[in-house]
C-alpha positions in Angstrom: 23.7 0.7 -18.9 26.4 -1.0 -16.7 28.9 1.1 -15.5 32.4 -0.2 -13.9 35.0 1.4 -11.3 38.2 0.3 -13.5 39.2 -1.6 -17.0 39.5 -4.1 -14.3 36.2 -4.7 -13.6 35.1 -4.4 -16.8 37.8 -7.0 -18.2 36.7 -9.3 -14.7 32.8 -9.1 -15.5 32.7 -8.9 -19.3 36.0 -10.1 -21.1 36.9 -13.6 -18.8 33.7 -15.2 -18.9 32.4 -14.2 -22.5 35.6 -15.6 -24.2 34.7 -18.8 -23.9 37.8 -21.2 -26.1 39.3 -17.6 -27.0 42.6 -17.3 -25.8 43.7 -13.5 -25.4 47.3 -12.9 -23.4 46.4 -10.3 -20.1 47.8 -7.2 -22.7 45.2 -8.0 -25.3 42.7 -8.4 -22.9 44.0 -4.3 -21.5 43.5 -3.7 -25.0 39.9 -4.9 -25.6 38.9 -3.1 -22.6 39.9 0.2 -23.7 38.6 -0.2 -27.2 35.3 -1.2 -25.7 35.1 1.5 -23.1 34.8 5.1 -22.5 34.3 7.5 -19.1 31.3 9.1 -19.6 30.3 12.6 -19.0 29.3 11.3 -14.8 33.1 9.8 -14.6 31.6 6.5 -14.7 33.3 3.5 -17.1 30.4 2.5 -19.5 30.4 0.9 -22.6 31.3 2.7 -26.1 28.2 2.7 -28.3 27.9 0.1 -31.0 31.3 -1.7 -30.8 30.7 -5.1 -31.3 32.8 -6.9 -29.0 34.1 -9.8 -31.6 34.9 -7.7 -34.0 37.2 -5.9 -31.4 38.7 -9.1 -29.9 39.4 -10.2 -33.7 40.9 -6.8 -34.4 43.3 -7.2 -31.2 44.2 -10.5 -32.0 44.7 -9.9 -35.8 42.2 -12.3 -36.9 41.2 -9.5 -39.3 
């Protein structure tokens, strides 16, 4: 399981590239990040078990 140092990283790794034509403003991106992730019981960032990460992205847009 990956693990990142900061929503940062995770939003730099994970939310810019995989968007693709997906527009999301910086604040929905903060918000897609913290929906997807969760410290674990080591202190590391990880991602939350099964969250499904364009159904979150629609959610925080308010495609849904």
């Amino acid at each position: 399981m990956a693990t990142y140092a900061t929503t940062a990283d995770y939003i730099e790794q994970n939310i810019t590239p995989g968007l693709g034509d997906v527009e999301l403003t910086s604040e929905q991106a903060q918000e897609v990040a913290h929906r997807m992730t969760e410290w674990n019981e080591d202190g590391q960032l990880v991602e939350r078990e099964g969250m499904d990460f364009w159904d979150v992205v629609a959610d925080v847009r308010g495609d849904n």
